[in-house]
C-alpha positions in Angstrom: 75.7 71.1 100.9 74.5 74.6 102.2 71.7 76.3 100.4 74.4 79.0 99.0 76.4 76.3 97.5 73.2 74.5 95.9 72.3 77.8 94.5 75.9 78.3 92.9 75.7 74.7 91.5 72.4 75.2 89.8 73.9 78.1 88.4 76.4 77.0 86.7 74.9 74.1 85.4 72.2 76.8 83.7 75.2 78.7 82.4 76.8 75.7 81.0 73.0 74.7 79.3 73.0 78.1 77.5 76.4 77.5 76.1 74.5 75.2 73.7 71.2 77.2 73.2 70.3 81.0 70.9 69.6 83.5 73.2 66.7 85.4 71.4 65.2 88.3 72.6 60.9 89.1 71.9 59.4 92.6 72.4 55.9 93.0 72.8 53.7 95.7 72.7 51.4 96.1 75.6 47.7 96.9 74.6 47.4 100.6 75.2 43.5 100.4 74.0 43.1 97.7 76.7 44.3 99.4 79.7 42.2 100.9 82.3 42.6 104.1 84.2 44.3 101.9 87.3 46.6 100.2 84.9 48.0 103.6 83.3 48.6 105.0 86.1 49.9 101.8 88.1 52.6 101.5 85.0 52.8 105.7 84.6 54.0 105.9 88.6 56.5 102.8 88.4 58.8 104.3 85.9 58.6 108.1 88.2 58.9 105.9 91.8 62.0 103.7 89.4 63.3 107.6 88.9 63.3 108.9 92.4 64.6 105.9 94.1 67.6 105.6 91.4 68.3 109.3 92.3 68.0 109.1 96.0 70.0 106.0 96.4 73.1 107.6 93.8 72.6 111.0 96.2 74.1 108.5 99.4 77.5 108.4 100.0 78.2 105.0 99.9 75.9 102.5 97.6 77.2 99.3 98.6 76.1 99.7 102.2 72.6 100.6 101.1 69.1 98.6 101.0 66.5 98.5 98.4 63.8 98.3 101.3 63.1 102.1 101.1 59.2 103.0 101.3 60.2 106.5 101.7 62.5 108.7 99.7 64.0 112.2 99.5 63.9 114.5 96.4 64.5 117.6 95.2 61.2 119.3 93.4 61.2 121.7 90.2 61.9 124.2 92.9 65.1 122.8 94.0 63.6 122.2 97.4 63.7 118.5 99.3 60.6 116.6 99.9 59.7 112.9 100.9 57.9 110.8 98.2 56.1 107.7 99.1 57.1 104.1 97.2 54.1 102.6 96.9 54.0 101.1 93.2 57.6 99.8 92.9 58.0 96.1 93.9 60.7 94.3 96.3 62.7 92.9 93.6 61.8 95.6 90.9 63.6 98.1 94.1 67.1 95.2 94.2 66.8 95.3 90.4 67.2 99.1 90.3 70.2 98.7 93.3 71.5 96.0 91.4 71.6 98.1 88.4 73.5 101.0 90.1 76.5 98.7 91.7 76.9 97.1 87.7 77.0 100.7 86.7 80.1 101.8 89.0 81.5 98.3 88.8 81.7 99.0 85.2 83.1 102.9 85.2 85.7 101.2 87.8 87.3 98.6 85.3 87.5 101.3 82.7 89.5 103.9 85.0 91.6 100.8 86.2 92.6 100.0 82.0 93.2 103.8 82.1 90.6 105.4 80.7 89.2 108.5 81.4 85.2 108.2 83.4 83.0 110.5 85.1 80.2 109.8 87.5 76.9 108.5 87.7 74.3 111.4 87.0 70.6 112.0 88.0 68.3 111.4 85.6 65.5 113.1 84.6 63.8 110.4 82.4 63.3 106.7 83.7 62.8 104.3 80.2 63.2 100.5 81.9 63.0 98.5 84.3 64.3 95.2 85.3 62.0 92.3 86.0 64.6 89.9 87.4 62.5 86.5 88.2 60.1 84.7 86.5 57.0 83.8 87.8 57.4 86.1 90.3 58.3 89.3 89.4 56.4 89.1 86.3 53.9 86.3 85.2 53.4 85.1 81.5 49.5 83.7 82.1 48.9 82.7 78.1 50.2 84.2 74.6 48.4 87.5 75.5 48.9 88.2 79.3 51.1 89.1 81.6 50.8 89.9 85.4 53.5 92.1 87.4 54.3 91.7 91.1 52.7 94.2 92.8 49.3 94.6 91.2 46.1 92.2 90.9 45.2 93.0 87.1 46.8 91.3 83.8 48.3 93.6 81.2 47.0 92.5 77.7 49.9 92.3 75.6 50.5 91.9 71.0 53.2 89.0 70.4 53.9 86.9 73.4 52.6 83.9 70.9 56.4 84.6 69.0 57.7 83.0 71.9 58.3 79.7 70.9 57.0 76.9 73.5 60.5 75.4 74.1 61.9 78.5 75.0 63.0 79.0 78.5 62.9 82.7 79.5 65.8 83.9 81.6 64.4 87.5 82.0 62.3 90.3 81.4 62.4 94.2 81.2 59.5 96.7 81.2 60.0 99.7 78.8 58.8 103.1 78.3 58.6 104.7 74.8 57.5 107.2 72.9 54.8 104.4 71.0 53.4 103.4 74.3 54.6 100.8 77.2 56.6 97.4 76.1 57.6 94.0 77.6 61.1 92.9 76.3 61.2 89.3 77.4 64.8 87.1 77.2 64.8 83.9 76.3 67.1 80.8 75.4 66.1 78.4 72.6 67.7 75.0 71.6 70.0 75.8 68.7 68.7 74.5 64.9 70.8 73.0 62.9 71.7 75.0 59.9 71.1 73.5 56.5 74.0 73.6 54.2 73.9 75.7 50.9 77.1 75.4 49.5 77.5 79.4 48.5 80.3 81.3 49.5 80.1 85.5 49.8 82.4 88.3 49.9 82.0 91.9 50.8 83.6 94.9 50.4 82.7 98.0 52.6 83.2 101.7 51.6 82.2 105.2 51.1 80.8 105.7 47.7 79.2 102.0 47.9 78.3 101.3 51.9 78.5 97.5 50.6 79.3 95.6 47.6 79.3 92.1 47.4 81.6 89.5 45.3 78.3 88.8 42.6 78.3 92.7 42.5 75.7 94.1 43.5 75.7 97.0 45.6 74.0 98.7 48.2 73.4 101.9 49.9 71.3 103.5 52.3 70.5 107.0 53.6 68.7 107.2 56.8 69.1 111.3 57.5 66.6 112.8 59.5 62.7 113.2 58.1 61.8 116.9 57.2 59.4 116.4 60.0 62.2 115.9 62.3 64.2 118.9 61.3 60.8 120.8 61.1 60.0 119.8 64.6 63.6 120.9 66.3 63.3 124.1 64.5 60.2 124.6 66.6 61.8 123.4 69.7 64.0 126.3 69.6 61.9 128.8 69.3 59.7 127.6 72.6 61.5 128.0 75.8 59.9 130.2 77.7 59.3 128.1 81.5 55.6 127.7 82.9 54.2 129.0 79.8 51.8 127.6 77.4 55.3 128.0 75.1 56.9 125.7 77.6 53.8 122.9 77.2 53.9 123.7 73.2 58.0 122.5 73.6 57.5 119.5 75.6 55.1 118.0 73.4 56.8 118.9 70.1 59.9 117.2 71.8 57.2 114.3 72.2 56.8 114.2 68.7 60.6 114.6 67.9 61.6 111.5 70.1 58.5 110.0 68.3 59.9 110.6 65.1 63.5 109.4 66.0 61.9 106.0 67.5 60.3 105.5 63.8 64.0 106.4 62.1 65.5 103.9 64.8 63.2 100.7 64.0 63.6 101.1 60.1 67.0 100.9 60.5 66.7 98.0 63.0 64.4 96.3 60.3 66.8 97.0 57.7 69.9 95.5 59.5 68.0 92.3 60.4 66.7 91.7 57.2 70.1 92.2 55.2 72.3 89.9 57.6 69.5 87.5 58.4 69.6 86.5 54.3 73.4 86.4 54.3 73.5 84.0 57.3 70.4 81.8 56.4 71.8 81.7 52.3 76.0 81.4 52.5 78.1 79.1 54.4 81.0 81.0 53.7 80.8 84.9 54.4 84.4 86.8 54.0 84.2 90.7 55.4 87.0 92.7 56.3 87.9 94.6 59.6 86.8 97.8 58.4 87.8 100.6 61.0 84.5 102.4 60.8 85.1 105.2 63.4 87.9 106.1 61.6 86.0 106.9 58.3 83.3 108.5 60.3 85.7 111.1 62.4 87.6 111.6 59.0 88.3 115.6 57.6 87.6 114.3 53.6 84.4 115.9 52.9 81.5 113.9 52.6 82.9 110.9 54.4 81.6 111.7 58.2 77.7 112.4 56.9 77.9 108.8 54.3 79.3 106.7 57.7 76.3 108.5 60.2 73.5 107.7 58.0 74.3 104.9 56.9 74.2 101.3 59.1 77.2 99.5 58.2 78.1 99.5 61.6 75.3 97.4 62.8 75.8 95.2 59.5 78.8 94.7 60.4 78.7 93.7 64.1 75.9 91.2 63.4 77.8 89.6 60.6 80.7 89.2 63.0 78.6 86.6 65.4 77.9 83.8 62.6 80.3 80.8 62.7 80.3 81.3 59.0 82.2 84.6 59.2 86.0 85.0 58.3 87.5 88.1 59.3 90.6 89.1 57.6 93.0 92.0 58.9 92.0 95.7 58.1 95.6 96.3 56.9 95.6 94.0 53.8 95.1 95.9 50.7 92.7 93.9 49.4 91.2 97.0 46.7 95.2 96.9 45.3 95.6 93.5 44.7 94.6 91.7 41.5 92.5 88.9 41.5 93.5 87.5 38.6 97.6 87.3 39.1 97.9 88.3 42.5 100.3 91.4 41.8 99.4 94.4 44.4 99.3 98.1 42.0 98.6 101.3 43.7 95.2 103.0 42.8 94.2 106.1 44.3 90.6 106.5 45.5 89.8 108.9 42.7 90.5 105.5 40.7 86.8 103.7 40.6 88.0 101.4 37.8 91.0 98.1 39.2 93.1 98.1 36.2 96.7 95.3 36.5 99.1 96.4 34.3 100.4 92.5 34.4 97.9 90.6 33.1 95.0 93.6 32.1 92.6 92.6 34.0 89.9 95.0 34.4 87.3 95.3 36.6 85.4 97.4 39.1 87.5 98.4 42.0 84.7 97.9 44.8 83.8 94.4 43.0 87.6 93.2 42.4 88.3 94.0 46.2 85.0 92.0 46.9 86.3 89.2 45.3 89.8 89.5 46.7 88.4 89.3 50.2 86.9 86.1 49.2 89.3 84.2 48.1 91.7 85.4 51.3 88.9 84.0 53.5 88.5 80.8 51.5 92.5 80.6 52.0 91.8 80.9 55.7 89.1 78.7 56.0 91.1 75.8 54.8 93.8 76.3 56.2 92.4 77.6 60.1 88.9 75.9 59.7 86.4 77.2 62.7 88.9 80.1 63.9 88.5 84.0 62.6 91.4 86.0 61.9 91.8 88.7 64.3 94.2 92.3 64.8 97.6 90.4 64.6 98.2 91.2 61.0 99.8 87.7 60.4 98.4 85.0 57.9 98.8 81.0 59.0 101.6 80.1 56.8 102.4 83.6 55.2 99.5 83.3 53.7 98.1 86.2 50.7 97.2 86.9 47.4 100.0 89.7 47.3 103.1 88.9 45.5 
């Protein structure tokens, strides 16, 4: 057996491992208080040597022919005029990381175009935020739950919350970012799967405009994460500082630091809030019915009021995570699941003015957000039984003709 076909073989038999393993992800916050002058600027002139070599090898004609073993680059400065910058920070493999990087990119814009979608080009960047740290061990070093080493420099980077990483983990890879709250190392790993204990409760849940969520006990929620008035005041300022190579200009670029600051806080309390929310349904319900909402739709729609309720809320990301549990059934986005009955089954128009669910069968009355709730439930308990382990998808077709509406 060749050394290419050993390679392949191990491989695969670490792909078919992770089938039955999490894959988590940890990000840790290196010490900023800790570093020494060498170490931010080591970590400072990565992510500006990760910048100029992206742009330089994007700037040759043909990518796939080119090397990552470039010590020497050409730019364009801030006055438009070439000059060659020295590599001298950047590692071998975080250079094939950054090539490797590129080809995924075009690779990617290719498949669209080819499923006939419409894609531009790869553009220059101004702004370089990660970078890849392909190999363990060797490309990065985890020495103990509070350092790290990097290839290409003798120190160790002190770093809060490696010791979340449990001990059986196995790390498959590692990125170093750049943000606004200092310098970060996002570290992948794969964990041996826990078996979930049992609860025996079921859930249902209804997603809309007035209510972003309501749920089959009824309760319902809503959130409104619009900018801060420290954001809005800050891009107010923004706009009235432009003038280039003045002290304007410097008062600009370090209100937009404050702005991006800002919108990093926004981003992480929304983060929080998602996780927290779906991490309670899946850890509480065995059984967790949610319909295919079409969310873009609702957010590009001309009713007024709908587009601002979809961008600030984070249904979306509810949504997407709740989509990944085994304990998820997904009905079809056409059933009309807020016009059906739950008691008798009969479907009755209602108008979206119409918050009350009244059945002019049987009189059952009930709140329209909670009834559809409940309707959504018992479609997904119908499914369950009859399709266990298997999510309904886009067809618009029950097993067996199966619905509530008669």
């Amino acid at each position: 057996m060749t050394k290419n076909e050993k390679i392949k073989q191990k491989r695969q038999e670490t792909i078919e491992r992770h089938k039955n393993m999490s894959c988590k992800v940890f990000c840790c916050k290196v010490d900023y208080s800790h570093l020494s002058k060498a170490k931010k600027e080591h970590l400072k002139r990565l992510f500006l040597e990760a910048k100029w070599l992206r742009n330089y090898l994007i700037s040759q004609e043909d990518i796939f022919k080119e090397t990552y073993k470039h010590s020497v680059v050409t730019i364009l400065n801030k006055d438009k005029e070439k000059e060659e910058r020295e590599i001298r920070h950047l590692s071998s493999q975080m250079k094939q990381g950054i090539l490797n990087g590129i080809k995924d990119n075009i690779k990617g814009l290719s498949s669209k175009k080819n499923k006939g979608k419409k894609v531009g080009k790869l553009k220059f960047k101004s702004r370089i935020n990660s970078i890849n740290l392909q190999q363990n061990n060797i490309t990065y070093r985890l020495e103990n739950d509070k350092y790290f080493r990097l290839q290409g420099f003798k120190g160790s980077f002190r770093v809060n919350g490696l010791n979340q990483i449990p001990d059986n983990a196995e790390i498959a890879n590692a990125k170093l970012l750049r943000k606004e709250s200092g310098y970060y190392l996002s570290v992948t790993c794969f964990i041996p799967k826990e078996e979930r204990i049992k609860t025996g409760k079921e859930i249902g849940l209804d997603f809309g405009i007035k209510s972003h969520i309501t749920d089959s006990a009824g309760n319902k929620y809503k959130w409104n994460f619009q900018d801060s008035r420290r954001s809005k005041r800050l891009q107010r300022k923004i706009g009235k500082t432009y003038k280039k190579g003045t002290k304007s200009s410097s008062n600009r670029n370090y209100r937009k630091h404050l702005n991006r600051l800002e919108n990093e806080r926004l981003f992480y309390k929304k983060k929080d809030t998602i996780n927290k929310f779906v991490s309670n349904l899946k850890r509480n319900y065995d059984l967790i019915g949610i319909q295919n909402e079409s969310i873009h739709a609702w957010h590009s729609s001309k009713r007024k009021g709908w587009g601002k309720s979809i961008q600030y809320s984070i249904m979306g990301g509810i949504i997407s995570g709740i989509k990944r549990f085994p304990q998820t059934t997904v009905i079809d986005k056409w059933e009309p699941t807020t016009q059906i009955c739950l008691s008798c089954g009969k479907k009755t128009k209602h108008e979206l003015s119409e918050r009350m669910f009244h059945c002019p069968r049987c009189d059952y009355v009930e709140d329209r957000d909670i009834n559809s709730a409940r309707v959504i439930l018992k479609i997904s308990k119908g499914l369950r039984n009859t399709m266990p382990g298997e999510n309904l998808t886009n067809t618009g077709e029950y097993p067996n003709g199966y619905s509530l509406a008669s």
